[in-house]
VOGU-3710 file (C-alpha; in Angstrom, 3 decimals, decimal comma):
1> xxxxxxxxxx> 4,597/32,429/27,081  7,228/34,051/24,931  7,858/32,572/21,709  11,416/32,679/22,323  11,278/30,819/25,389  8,866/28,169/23,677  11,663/27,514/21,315  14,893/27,153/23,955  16,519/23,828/24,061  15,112/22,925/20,416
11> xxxxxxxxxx> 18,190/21,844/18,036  16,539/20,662/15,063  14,353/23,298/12,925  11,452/22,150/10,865  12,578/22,014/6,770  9,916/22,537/4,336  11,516/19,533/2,444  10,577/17,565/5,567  7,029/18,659/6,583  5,957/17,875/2,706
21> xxxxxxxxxx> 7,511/13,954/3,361  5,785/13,987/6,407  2,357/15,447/5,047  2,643/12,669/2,394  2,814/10,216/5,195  -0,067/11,503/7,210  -2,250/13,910/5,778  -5,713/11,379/5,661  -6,910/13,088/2,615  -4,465/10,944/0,534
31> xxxxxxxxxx> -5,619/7,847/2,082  -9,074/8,848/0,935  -8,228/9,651/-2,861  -6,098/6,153/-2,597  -9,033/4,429/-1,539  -10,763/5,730/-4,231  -8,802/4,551/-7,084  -9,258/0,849/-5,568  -12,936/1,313/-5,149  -12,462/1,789/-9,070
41> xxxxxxxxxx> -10,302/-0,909/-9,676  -12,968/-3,113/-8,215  -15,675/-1,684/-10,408  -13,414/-2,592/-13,363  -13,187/-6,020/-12,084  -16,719/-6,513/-11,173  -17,709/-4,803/-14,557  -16,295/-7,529/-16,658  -17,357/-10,816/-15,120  -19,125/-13,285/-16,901
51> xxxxxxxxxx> -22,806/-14,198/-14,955  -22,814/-17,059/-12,819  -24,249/-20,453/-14,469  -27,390/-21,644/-12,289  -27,506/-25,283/-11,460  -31,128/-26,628/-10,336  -32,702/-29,975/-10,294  -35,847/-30,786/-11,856  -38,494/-33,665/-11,293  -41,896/-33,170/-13,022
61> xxxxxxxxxx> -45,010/-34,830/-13,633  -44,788/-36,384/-10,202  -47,006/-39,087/-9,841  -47,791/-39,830/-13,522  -49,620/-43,410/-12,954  -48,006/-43,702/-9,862  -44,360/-43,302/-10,587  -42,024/-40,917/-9,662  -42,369/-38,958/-12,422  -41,802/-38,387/-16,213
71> xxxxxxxxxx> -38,585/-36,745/-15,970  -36,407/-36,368/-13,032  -32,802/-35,238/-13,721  -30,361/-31,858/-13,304  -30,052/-28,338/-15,319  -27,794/-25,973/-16,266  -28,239/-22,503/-17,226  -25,551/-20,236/-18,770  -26,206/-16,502/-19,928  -23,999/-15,715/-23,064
81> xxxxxxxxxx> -23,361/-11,916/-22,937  -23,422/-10,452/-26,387  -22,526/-7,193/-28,559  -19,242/-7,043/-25,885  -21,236/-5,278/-22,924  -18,407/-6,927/-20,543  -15,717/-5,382/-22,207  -17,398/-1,666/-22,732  -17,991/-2,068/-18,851  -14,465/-2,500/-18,210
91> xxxxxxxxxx> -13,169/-0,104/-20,442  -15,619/2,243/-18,841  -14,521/1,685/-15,266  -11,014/1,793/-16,196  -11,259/4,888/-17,761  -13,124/6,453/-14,494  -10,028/4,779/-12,701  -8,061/7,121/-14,336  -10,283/9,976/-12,887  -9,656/8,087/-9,743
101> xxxxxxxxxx> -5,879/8,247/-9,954  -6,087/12,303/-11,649  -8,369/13,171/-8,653  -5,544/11,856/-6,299  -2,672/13,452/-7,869  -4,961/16,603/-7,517  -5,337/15,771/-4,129  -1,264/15,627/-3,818  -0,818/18,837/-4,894  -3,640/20,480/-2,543
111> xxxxxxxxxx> -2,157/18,961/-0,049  1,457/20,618/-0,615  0,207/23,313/-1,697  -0,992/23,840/1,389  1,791/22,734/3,867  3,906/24,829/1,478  1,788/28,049/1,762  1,273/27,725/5,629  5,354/27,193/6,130  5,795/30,497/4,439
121> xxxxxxxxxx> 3,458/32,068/6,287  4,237/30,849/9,543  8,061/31,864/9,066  6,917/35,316/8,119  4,762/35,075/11,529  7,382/34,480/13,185  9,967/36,924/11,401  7,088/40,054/12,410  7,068/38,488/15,726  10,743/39,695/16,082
131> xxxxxxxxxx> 10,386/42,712/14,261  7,745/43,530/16,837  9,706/43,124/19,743  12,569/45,874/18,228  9,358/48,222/17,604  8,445/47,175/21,374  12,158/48,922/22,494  11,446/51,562/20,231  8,571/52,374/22,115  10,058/51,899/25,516
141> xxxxxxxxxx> 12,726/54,041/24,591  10,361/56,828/23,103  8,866/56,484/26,862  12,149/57,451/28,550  12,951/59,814/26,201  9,822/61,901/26,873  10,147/61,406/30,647  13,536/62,790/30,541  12,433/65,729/28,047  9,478/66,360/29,998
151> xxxxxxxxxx> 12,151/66,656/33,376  14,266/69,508/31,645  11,508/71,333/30,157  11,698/69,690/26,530  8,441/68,109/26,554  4,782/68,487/28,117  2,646/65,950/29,648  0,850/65,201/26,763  3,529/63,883/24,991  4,701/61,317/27,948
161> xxxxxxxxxx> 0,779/60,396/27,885  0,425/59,226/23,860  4,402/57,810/24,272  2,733/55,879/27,007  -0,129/54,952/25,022  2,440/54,325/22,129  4,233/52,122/24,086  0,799/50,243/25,416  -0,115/49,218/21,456  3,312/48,276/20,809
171> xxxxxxxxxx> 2,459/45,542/23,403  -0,523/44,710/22,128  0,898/44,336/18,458  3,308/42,087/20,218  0,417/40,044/21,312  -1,550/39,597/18,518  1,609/38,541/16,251  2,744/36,205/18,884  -1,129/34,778/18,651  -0,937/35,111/14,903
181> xxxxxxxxxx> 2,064/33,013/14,822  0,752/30,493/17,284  -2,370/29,908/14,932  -0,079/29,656/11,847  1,789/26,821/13,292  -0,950/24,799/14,892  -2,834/24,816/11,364  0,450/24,128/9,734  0,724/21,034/11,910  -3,016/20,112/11,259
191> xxxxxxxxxx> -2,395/20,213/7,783  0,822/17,663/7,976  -1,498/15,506/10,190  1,052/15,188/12,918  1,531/17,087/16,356  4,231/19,527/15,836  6,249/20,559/18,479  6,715/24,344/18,137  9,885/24,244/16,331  11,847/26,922/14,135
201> xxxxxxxxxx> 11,574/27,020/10,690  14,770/26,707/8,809  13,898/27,654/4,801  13,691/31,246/4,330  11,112/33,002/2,552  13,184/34,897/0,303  14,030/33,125/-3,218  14,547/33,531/-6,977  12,877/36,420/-8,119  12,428/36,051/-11,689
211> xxxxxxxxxx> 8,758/36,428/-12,638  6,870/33,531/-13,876  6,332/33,984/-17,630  1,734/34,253/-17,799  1,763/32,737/-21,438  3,900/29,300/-20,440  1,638/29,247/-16,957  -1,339/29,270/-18,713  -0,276/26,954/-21,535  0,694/24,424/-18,734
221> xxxxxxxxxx> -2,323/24,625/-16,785  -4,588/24,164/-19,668  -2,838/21,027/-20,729  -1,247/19,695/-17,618  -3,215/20,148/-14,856  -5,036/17,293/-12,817  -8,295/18,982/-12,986  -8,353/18,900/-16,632  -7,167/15,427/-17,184  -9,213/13,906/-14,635
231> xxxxxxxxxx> -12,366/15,518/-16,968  -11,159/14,303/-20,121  -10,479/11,029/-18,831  -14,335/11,393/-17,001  -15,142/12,513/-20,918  -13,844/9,212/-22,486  -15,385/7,121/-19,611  -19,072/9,281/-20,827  -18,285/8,593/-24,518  -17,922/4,911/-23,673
241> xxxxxxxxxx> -20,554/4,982/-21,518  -22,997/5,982/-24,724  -21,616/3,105/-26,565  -22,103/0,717/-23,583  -25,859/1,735/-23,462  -26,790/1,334/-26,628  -25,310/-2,301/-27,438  -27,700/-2,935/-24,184  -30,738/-3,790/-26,305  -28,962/-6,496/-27,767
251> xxxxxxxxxx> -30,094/-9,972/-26,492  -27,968/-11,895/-24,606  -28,319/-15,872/-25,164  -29,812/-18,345/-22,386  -28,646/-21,441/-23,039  -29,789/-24,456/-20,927  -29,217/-28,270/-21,085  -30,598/-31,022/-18,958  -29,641/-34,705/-17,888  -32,224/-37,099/-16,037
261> xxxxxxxxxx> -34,215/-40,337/-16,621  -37,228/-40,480/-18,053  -39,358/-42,906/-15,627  -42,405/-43,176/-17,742  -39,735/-45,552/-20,484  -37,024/-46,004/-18,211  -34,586/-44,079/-20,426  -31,929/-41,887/-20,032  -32,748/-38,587/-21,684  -31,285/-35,043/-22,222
271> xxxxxxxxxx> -33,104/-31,914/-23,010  -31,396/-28,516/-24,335  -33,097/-24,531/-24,454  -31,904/-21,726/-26,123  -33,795/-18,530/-25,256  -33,569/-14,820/-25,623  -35,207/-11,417/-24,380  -36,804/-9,645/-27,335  -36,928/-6,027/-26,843  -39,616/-4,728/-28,375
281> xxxxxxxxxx> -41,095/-2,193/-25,627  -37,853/-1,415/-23,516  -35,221/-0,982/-25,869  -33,026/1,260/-23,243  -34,133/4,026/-24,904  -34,642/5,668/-21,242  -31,243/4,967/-20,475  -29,317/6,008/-24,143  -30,636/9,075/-23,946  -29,451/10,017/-19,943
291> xxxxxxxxxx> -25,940/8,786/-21,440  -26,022/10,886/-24,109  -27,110/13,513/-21,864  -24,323/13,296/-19,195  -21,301/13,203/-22,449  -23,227/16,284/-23,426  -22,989/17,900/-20,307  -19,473/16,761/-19,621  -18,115/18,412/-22,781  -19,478/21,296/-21,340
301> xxxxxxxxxx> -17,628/20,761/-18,008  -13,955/20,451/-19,395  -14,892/23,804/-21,124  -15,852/25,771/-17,913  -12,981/24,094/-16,143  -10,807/25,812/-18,533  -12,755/28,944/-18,367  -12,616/28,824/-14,528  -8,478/28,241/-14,365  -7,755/30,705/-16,902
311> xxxxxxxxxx> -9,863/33,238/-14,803  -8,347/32,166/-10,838  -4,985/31,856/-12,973  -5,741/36,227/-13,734  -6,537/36,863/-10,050  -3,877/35,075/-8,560  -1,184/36,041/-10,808  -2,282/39,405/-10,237  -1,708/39,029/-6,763  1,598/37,207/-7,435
321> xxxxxxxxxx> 3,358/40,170/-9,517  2,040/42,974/-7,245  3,903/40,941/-4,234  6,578/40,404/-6,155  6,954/44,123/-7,905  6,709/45,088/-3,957  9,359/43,141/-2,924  12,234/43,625/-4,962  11,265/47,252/-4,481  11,793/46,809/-0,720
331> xxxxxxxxxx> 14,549/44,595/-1,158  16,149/46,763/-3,789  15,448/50,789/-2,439  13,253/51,259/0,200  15,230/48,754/3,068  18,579/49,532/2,175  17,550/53,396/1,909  15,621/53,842/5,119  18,462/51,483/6,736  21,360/54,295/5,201
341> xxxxxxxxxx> 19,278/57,129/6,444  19,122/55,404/10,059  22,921/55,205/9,926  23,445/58,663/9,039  21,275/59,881/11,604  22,314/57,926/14,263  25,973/59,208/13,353  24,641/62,893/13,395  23,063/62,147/17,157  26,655/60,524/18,436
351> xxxxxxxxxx> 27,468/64,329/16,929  25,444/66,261/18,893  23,617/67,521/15,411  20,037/66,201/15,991  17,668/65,318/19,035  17,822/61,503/19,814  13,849/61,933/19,172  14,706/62,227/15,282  16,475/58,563/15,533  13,916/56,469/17,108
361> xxxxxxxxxx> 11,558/58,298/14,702  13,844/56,335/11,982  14,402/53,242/13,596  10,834/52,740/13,802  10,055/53,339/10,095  12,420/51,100/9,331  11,153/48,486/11,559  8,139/48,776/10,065  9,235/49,199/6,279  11,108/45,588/7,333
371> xxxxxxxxxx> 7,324/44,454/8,039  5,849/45,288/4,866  8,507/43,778/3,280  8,254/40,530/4,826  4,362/40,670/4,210  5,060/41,311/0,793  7,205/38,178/0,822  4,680/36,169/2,159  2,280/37,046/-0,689  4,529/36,721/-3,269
381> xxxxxxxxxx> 5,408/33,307/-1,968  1,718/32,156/-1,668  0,886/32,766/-4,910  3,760/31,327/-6,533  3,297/27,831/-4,648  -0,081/28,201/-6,419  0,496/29,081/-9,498  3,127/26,588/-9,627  0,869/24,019/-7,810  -2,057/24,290/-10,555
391> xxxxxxxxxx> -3,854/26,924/-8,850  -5,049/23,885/-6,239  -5,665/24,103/-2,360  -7,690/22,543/0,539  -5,577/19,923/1,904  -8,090/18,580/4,525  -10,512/19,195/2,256  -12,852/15,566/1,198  -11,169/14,770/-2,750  -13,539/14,731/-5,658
401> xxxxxxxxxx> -14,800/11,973/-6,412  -14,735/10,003/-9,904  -18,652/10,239/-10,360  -19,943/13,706/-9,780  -23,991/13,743/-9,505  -26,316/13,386/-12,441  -24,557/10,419/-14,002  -25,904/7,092/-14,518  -24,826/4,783/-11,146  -27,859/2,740/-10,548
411> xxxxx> -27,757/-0,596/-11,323  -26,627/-3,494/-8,895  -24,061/-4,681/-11,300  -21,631/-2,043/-12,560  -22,172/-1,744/-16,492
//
């Protein structure tokens, strides 16, 4: 079905303004990285509780010379946590909320990044979709042009054939941009998490021009970007981690009292324990050391994350000021240019000073200089949302999570 038909009777083109509220709304990947940051939240919480006093009953000695016992009465046990694990827990777990909360700002920008990459192309789509039907009449008139050429002796068979094969690829170019554009929208609308109708799309590619300074991109990035402050913040919750470890060793108190009734003297009596764990052969040792381990090898991540950004910072800005040198060329020269030599010549054929041949010949390169213009645009767009964006992508993409493998996430209660 045309795309032209598709789009009759629609009066209210898609903004890019509103698919990025809408991919906000609905995009499920944000639900995820929310979810995360209370899963967090609940480790922090669960971290720093106190342990939960045990209450028991007692009755021994039953049946000293036939009584009911020597003691029979109730007990309560308390464990005093020492050298403030509860506290290094919590800090720990609210630091790694942080991650959380990075990871899902990260998350934010993939997604936009995204919906804002796919708008542009899918309005360049559909800009070469148009372009291709001109080319299209350009071909059909090449067609009748050789016919009637090939009627008064101006042409030979061969050249109706290839205008008819011309004319047959021009269709087929037709086909594969309509199909093109068809795929841009539907992933477009996948990545907004609603069903789109196939709508127009109102903002334009073109836009400010002025390069992007490398030295202030790269100076942001470094400093400002979610992927780096999510790993410092997953550094802090490592460093505190080695702390938390190490005051492990320390003892905690057990500290138990009892009331009952002695039967044996029919008194009332009270008993009270203190206890502790002494460690002499597990001192944690195990455990200090896989801490210190994973702050090791985290100081090593924030480094290659930097490493990595500066390096997909060179490619894509690469990319960005070729499209961009491109298209103010096109904008600048080449368009208007080709579009002043179609004028003249057209002008010179309403003269009777050149073949009609010589203007379609123009027409089309102009067409398809107007192509490689807009494909330029598109490029030059892409990469700006991402360098811009923090070099991020993959909105349907799972988010990170806070706790990459390899760290230390295997006892019951979170410590």
């Amino acid at each position: 079905i045309a795309i032209n038909e598709q789009l009759d009777g629609i009066n209210e083109p898609l903004t890019l303004d509103l698919l990025e509220a809408l991919a906000c709304q609905h995009n499920p990947t944000l639900l995820q990285a929310q979810g995360q940051i209370q899963g967090e939240l609940g480790k922090t919480i669960q971290a720093g509780l106190w342990p939960n006093p045990m209450v028991s009953y007692s009755q021994e000695l039953i049946g000293t010379e036939g009584s009911a016992g020597e003691f029979g009465g109730g007990i309560i046990q308390q464990r005093i946590v020492t050298g403030r694990k509860l506290d290094l827990s919590r800090a720990k777990y609210l630091a790694m909320t942080r991650v959380a909360e990075w990871h899902a700002l990260e998350q934010q920008y993939r997604v936009l990044n995204d919906v804002r990459k796919f708008y542009f192309r899918t309005r360049g789509e559909y800009e070469l979709v148009q372009l291709q039907r001109e080319l299209l009449k350009n071909a059909e008139d090449k067609v009748l042009t050789a016919r009637e050429q090939y009627n008064v002796g101006q042409a030979t068979g061969v050249d109706v054939h290839m205008a008819n094969v011309a004319l047959q690829q021009a269709r087929l170019e037709l086909l594969q941009r309509e199909n093109d554009y068809h795929r841009s929208f539907e992933e477009l609308s996948a990545l907004v998490g609603v069903d789109l109708q196939l709508s127009p799309l109102a903002t334009p590619i073109e836009g400010d021009m002025t390069p992007i300074d490398y030295q202030e991109v790269l100076s942001r990035l470094l400093t400002e970007s979610p992927q780096i402050r999510a790993a410092h913040h997953k550094l802090e919750s490592d460093r505190i981690t080695v702390r938390r470890e190490t005051v492990q060793p320390i003892p905690d108190l057990i500290i138990e009292g009892a009331v009952g009734r002695n039967y044996a003297s029919s008194d009332s009596v009270a008993s009270a324990r203190i206890g502790l764990e002494l460690p002499i052969f597990d001192w944690n040792q195990g455990t200090i050391r896989q801490a210190e381990a994973d702050y090791a090898r985290q100081q090593g991540e924030v480094r290659r994350i930097e490493l990595n950004l500066k390096r997909e910072l060179a490619h894509v800005y690469r990319d960005y000021l070729t499209a961009l040198q491109h298209a103010k060329n096109y904008a600048d020269v080449i368009i208007p240019e080709t579009a002043a030599a179609y004028e003249l010549q057209l002008l010179a054929y309403q003269q009777d000073r050149i073949a009609w041949p010589e203007v379609l010949h123009t027409q089309e390169e102009y067409f398809k200089f107007r192509s490689e213009y807009i494909n330029h645009l598109v490029a030059w767009r892409e990469a700006e949302v991402l360098i811009i964006g923090y070099l991020l992508d993959g909105g349907l993409k799972t988010p990170p999570t806070p706790l990459p493998a390899g760290h230390i996430n295997a006892v019951a209660k979170p410590r």
